[in-house]
C-alpha positions in Angstrom: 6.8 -7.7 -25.6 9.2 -7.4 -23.1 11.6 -4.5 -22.5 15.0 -5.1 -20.7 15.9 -2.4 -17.9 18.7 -2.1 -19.9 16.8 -1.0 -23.1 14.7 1.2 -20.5 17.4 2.7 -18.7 19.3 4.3 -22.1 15.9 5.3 -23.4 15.6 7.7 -20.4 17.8 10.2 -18.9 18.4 10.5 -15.5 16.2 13.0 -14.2 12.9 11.2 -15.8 14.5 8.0 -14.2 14.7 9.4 -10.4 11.1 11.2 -11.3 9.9 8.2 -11.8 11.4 6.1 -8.3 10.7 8.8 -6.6 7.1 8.6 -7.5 6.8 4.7 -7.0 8.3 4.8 -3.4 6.0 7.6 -2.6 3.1 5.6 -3.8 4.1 2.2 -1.9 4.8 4.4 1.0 1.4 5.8 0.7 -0.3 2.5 0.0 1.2 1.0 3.1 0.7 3.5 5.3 -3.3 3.3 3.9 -2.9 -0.3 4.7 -1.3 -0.5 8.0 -4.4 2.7 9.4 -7.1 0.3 8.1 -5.0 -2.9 9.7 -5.2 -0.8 13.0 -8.6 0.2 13.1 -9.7 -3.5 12.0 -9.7 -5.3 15.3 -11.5 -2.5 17.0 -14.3 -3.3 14.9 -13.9 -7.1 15.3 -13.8 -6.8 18.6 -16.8 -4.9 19.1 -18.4 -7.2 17.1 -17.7 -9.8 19.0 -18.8 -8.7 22.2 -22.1 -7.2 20.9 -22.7 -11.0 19.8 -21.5 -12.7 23.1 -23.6 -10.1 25.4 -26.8 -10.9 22.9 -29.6 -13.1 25.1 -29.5 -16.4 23.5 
């Protein structure tokens, strides 16, 4: 079953409406701010990696 926005949008009132975009912005603002902190610390990691394995005697 698929509701229309439409459908969804009467069956509300406003203030559950903004309630509800306010929470799903916060969340994908959350999300990708978790997201771009792991994406920064990632390369550190790689990196050390990679050198531990370049400076191991062969």
């Amino acid at each position: 079953m698929v509701l229309a926005p439409e459908l969804l949008v009467q069956s509300m009132d406003m203030e559950t409406l903004i309630w509800l975009a306010a929470l799903i912005v916060i969340y994908t603002s959350w999300t990708m701010y978790a997201s771009w902190q792991a994406a920064r610390r990632q390369p550190d990691i790689q990196f050390e990696a990679q050198t531990q394995l370049s400076e191991a005697p062969r």
